[in-house]
Gaussian input, Z-matrix of N, CA and C with variables (Angstrom, degrees):
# hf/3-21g

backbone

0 1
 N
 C     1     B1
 C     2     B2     1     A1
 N     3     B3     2     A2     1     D1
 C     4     B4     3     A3     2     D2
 C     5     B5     4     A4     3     D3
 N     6     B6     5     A5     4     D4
 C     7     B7     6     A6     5     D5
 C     8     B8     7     A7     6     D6
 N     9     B9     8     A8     7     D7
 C    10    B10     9     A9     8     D8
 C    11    B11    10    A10     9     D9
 N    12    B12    11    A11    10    D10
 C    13    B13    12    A12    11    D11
 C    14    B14    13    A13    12    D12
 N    15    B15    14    A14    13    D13
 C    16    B16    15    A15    14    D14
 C    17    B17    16    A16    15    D15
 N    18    B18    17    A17    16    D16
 C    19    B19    18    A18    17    D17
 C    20    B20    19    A19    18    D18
 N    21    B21    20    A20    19    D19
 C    22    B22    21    A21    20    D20
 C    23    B23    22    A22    21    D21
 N    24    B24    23    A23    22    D22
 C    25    B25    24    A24    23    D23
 C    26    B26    25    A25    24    D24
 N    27    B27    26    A26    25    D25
 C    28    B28    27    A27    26    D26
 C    29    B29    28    A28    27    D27
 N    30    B30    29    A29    28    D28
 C    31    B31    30    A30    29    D29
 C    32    B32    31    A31    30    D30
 N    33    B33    32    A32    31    D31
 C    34    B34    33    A33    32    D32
 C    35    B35    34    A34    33    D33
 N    36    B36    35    A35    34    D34
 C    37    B37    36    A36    35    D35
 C    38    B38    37    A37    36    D36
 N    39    B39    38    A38    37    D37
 C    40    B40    39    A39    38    D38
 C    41    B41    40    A40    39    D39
 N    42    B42    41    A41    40    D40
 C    43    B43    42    A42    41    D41
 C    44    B44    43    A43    42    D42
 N    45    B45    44    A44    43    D43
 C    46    B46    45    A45    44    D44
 C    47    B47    46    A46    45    D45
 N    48    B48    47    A47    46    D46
 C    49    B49    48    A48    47    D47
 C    50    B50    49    A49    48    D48
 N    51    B51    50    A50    49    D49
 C    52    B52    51    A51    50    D50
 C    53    B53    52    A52    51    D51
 N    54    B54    53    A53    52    D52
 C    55    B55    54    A54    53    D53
 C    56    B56    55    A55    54    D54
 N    57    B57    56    A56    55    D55
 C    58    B58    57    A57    56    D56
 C    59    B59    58    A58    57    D57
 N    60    B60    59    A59    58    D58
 C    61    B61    60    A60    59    D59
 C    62    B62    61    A61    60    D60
 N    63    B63    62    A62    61    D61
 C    64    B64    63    A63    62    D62
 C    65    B65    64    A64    63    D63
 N    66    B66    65    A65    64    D64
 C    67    B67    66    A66    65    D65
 C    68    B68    67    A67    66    D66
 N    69    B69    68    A68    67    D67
 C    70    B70    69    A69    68    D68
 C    71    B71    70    A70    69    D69
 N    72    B72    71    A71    70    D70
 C    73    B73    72    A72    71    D71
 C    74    B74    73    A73    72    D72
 N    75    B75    74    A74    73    D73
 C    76    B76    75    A75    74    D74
 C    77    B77    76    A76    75    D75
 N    78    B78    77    A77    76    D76
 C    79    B79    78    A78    77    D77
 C    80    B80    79    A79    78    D78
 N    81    B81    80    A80    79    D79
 C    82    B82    81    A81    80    D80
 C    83    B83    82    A82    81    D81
 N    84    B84    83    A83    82    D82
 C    85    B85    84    A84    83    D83
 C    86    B86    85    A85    84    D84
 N    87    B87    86    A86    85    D85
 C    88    B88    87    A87    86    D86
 C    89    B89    88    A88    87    D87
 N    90    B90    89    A89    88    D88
 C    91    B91    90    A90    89    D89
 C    92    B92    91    A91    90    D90
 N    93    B93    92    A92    91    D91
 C    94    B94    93    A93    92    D92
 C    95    B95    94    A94    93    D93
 N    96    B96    95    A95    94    D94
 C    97    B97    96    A96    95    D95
 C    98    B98    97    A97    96    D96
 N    99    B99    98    A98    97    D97
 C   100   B100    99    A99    98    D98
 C   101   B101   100   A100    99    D99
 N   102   B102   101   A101   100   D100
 C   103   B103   102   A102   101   D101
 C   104   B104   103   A103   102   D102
 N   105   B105   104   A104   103   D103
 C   106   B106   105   A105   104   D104
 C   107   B107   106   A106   105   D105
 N   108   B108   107   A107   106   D106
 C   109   B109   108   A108   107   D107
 C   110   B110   109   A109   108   D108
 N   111   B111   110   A110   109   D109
 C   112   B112   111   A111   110   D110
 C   113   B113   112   A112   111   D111
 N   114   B114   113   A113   112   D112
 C   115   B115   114   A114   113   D113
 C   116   B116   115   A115   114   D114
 N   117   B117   116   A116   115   D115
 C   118   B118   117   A117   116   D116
 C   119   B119   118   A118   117   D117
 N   120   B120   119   A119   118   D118
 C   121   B121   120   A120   119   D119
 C   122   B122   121   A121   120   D120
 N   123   B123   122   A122   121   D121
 C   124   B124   123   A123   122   D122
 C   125   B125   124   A124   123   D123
 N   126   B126   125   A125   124   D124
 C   127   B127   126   A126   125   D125
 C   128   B128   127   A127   126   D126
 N   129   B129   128   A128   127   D127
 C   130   B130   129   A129   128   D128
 C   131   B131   130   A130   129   D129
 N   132   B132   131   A131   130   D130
 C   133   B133   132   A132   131   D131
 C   134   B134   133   A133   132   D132
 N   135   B135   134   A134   133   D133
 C   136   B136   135   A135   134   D134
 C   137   B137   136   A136   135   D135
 N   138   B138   137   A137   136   D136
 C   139   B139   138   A138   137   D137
 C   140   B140   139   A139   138   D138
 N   141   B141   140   A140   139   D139
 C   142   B142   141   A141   140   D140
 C   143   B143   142   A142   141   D141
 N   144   B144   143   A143   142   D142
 C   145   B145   144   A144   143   D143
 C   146   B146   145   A145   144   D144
 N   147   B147   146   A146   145   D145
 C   148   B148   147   A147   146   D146
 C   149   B149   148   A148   147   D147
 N   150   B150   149   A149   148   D148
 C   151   B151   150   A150   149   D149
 C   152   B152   151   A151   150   D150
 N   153   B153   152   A152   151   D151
 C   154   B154   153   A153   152   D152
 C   155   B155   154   A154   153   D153
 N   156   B156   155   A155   154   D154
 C   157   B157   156   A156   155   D155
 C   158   B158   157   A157   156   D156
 N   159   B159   158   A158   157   D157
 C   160   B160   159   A159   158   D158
 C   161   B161   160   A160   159   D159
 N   162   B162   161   A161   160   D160
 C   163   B163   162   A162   161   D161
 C   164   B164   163   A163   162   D162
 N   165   B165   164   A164   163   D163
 C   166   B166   165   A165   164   D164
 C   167   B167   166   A166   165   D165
 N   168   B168   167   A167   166   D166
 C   169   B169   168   A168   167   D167
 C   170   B170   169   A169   168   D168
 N   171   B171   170   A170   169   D169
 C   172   B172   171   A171   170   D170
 C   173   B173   172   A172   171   D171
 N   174   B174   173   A173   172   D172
 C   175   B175   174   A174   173   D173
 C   176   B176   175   A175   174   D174
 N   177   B177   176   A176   175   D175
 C   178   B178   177   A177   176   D176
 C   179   B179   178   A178   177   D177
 N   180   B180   179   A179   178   D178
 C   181   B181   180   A180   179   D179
 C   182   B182   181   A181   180   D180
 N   183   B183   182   A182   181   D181
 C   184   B184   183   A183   182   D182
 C   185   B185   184   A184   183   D183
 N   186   B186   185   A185   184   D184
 C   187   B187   186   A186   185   D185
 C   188   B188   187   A187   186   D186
 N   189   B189   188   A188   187   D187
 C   190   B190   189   A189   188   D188
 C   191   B191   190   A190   189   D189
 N   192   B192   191   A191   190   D190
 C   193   B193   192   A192   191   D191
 C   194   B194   193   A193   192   D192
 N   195   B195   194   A194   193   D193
 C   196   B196   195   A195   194   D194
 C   197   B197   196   A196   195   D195
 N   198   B198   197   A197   196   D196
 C   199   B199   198   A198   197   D197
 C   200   B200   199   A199   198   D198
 N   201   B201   200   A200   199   D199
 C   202   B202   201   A201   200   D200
 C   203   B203   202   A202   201   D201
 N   204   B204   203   A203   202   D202
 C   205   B205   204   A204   203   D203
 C   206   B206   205   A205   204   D204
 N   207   B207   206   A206   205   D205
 C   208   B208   207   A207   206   D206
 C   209   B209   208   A208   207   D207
 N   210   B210   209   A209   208   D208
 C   211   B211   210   A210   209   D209
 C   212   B212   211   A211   210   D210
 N   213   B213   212   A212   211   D211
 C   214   B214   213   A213   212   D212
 C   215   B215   214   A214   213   D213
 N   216   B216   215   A215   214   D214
 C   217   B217   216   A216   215   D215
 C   218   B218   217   A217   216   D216
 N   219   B219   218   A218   217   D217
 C   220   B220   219   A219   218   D218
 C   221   B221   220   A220   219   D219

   B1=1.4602
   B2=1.5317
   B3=1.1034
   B4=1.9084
   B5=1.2577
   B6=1.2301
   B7=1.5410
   B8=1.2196
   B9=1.5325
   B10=1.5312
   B11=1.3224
   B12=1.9423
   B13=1.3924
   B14=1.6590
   B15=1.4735
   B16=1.7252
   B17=1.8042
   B18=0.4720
   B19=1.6824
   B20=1.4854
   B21=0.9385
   B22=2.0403
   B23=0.8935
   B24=1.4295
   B25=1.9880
   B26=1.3623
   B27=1.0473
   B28=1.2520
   B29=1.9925
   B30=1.2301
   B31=1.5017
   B32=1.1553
   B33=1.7018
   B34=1.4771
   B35=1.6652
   B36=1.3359
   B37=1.0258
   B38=1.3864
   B39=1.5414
   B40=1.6608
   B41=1.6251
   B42=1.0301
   B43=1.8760
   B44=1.5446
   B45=1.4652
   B46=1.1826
   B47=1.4662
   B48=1.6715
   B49=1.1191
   B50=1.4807
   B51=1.8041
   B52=1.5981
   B53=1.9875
   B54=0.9215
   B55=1.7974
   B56=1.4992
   B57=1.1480
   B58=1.6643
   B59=1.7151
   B60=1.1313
   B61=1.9283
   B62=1.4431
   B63=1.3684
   B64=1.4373
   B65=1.7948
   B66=1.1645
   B67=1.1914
   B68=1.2108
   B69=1.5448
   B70=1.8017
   B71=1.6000
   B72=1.0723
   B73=1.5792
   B74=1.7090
   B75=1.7097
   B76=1.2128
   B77=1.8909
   B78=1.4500
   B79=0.9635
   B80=2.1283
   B81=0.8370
   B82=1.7816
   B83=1.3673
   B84=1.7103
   B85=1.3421
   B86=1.7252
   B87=0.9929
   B88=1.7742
   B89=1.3027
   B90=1.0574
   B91=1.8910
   B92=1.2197
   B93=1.5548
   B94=1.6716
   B95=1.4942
   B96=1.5369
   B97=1.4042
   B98=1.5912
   B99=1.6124
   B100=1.3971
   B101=1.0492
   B102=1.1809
   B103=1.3774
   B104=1.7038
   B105=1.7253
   B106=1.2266
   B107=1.8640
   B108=1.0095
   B109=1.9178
   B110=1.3074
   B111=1.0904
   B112=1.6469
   B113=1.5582
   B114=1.3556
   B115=1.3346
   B116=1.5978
   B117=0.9366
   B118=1.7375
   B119=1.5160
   B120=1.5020
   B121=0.9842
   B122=1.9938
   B123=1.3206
   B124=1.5246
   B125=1.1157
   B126=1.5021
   B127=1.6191
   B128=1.2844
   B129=1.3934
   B130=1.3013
   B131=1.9488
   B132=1.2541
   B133=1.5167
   B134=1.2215
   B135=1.7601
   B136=1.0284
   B137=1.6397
   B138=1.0065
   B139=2.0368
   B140=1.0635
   B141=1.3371
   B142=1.5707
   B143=1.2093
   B144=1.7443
   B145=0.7601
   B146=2.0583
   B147=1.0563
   B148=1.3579
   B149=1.8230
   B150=1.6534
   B151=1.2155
   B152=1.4496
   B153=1.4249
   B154=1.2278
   B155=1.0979
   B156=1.5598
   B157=1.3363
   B158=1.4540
   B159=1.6161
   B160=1.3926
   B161=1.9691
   B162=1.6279
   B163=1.3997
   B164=1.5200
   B165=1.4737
   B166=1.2948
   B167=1.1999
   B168=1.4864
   B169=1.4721
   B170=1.8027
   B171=1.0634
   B172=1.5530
   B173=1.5725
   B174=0.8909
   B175=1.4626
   B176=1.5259
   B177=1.3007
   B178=1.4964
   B179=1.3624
   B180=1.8389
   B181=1.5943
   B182=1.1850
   B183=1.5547
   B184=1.6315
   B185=1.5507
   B186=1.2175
   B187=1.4742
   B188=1.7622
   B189=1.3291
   B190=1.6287
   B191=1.9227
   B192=1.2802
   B193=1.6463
   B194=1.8440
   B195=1.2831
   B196=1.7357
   B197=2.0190
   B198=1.3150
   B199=1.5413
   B200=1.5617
   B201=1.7104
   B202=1.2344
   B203=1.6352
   B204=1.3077
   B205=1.4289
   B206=1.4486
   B207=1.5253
   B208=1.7673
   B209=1.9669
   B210=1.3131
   B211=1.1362
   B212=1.5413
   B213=1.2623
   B214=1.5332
   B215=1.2488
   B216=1.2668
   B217=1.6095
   B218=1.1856
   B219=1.4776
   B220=1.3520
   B221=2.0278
   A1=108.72
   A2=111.19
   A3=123.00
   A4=96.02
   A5=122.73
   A6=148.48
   A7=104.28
   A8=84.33
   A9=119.04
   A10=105.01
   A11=115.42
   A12=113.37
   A13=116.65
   A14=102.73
   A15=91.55
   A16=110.47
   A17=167.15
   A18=167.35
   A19=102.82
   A20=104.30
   A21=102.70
   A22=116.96
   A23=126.54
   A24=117.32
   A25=105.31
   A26=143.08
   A27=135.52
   A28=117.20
   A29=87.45
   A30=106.10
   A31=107.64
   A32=114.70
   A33=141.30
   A34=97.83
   A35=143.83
   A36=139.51
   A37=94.46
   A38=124.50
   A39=131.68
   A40=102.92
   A41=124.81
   A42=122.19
   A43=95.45
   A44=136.94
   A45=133.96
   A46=118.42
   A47=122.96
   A48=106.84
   A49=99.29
   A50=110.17
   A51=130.81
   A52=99.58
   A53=106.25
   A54=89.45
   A55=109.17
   A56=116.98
   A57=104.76
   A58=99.53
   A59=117.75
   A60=120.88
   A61=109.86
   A62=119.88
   A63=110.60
   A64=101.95
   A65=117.07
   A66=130.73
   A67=126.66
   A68=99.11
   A69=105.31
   A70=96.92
   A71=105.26
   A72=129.88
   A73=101.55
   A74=99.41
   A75=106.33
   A76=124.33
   A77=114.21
   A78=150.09
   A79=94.65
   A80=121.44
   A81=148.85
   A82=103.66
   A83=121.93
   A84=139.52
   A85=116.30
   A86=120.35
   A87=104.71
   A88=125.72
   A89=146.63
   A90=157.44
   A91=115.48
   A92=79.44
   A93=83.97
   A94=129.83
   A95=100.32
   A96=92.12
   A97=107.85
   A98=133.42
   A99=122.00
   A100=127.29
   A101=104.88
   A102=128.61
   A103=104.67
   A104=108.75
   A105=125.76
   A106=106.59
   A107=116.18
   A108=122.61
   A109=93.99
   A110=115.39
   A111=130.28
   A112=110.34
   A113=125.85
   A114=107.13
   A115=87.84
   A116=141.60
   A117=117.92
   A118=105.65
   A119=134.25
   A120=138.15
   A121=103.54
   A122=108.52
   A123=109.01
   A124=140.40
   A125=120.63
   A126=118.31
   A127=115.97
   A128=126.58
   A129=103.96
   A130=86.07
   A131=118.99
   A132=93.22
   A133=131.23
   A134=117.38
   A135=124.63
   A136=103.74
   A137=109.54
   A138=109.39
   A139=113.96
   A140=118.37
   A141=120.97
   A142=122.73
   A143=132.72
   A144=136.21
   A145=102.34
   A146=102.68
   A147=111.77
   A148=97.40
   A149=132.93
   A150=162.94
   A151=89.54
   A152=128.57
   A153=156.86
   A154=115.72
   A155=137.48
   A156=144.92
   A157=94.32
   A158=105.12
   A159=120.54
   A160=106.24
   A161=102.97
   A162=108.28
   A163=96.06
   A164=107.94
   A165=140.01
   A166=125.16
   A167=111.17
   A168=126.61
   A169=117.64
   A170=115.63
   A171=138.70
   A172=114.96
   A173=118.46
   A174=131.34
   A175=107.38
   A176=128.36
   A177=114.56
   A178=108.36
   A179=109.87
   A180=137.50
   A181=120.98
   A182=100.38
   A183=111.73
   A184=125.85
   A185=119.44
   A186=95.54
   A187=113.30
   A188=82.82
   A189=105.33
   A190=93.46
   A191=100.44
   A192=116.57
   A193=120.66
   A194=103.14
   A195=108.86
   A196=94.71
   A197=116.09
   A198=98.47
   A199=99.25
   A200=125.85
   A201=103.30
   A202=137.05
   A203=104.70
   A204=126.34
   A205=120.44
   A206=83.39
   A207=94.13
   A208=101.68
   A209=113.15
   A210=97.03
   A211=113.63
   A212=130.60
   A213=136.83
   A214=116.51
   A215=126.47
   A216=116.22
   A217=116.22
   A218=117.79
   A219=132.18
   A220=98.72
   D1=131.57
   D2=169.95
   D3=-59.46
   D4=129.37
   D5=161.23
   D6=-76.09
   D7=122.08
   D8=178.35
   D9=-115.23
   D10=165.70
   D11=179.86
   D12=-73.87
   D13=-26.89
   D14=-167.71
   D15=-161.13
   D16=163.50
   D17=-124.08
   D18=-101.28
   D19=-33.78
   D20=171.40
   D21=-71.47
   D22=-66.51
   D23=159.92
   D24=-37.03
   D25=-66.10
   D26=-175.97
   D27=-31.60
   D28=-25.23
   D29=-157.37
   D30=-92.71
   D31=-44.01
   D32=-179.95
   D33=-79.42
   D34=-24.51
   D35=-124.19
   D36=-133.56
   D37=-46.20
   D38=-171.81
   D39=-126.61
   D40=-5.57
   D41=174.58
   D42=84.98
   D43=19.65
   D44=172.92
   D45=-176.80
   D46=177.33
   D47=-166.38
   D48=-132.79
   D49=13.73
   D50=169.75
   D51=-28.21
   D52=-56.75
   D53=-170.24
   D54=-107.72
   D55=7.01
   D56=-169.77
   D57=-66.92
   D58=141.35
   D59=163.70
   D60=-125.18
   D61=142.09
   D62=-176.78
   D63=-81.56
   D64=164.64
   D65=141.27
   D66=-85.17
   D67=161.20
   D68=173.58
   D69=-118.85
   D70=145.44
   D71=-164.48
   D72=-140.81
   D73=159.25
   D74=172.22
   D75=-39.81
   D76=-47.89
   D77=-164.69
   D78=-76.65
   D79=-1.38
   D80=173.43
   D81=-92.20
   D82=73.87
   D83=176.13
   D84=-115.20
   D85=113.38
   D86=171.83
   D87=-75.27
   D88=171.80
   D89=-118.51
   D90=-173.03
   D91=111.57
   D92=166.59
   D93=-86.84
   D94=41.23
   D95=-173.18
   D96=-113.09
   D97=123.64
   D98=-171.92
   D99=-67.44
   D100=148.93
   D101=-177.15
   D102=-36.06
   D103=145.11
   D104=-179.78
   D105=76.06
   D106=-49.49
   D107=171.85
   D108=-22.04
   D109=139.51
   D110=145.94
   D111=-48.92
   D112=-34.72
   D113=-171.44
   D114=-81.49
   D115=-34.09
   D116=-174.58
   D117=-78.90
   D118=-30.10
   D119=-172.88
   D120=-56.29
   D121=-56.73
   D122=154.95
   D123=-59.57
   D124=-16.54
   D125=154.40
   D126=-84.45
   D127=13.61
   D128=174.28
   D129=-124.40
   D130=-35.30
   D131=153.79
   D132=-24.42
   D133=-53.51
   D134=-160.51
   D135=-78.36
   D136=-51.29
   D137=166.87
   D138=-35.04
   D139=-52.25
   D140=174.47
   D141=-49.24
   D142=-45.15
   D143=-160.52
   D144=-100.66
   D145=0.61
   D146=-171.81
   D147=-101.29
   D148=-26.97
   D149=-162.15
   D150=53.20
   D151=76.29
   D152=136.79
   D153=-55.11
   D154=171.26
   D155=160.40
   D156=-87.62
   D157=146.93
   D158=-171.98
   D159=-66.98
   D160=-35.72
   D161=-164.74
   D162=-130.85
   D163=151.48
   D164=176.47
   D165=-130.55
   D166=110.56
   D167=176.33
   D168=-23.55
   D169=-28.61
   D170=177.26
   D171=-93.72
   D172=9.97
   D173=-177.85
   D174=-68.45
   D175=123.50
   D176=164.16
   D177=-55.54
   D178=140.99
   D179=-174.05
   D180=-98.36
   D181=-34.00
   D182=-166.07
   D183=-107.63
   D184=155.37
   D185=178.60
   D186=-130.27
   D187=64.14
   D188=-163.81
   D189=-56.27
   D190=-76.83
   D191=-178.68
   D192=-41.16
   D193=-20.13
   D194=178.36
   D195=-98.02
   D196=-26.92
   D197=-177.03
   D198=-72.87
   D199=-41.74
   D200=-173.48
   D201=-76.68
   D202=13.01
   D203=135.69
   D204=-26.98
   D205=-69.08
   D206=-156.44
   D207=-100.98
   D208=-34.71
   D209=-178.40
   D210=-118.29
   D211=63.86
   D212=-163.55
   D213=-29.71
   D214=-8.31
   D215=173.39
   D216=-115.50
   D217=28.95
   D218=154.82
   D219=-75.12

């Protein structure tokens, strides 16, 4: 398959996205920002649009900082 930048060309480009695979590139960092946040919601926009892998081994796991929100003696 001709390499394309990201799963939409792929899409726009062959009528599907059957072989597109992202790469990991320099620019292939994980986030500490939790899950659902707008700031992670835009780094994985941004992967997308980079044809990045959606997830990174380095990804924040936990959601230590959103429970003490809700339950302060976390």
């Amino acid at each position: 398959m001709e390499r394309v930048q990201n799963v939409f060309e792929a899409i726009i480009k062959f009528g599907h996205d059957e072989d597109f695979s992202p790469q990991s590139s320099d620019e292939f960092k994980g986030t500490t920002a939790p899950a659902g946040s707008k700031a992670k919601i835009e780094e994985l926009r941004r992967r997308v649009e980079l044809g990045l892998p959606l997830w990174h081994g380095e990804d924040r796991m936990d959601y230590t900082a959103q429970l003490k929100s809700i339950r302060p003696e976390c």
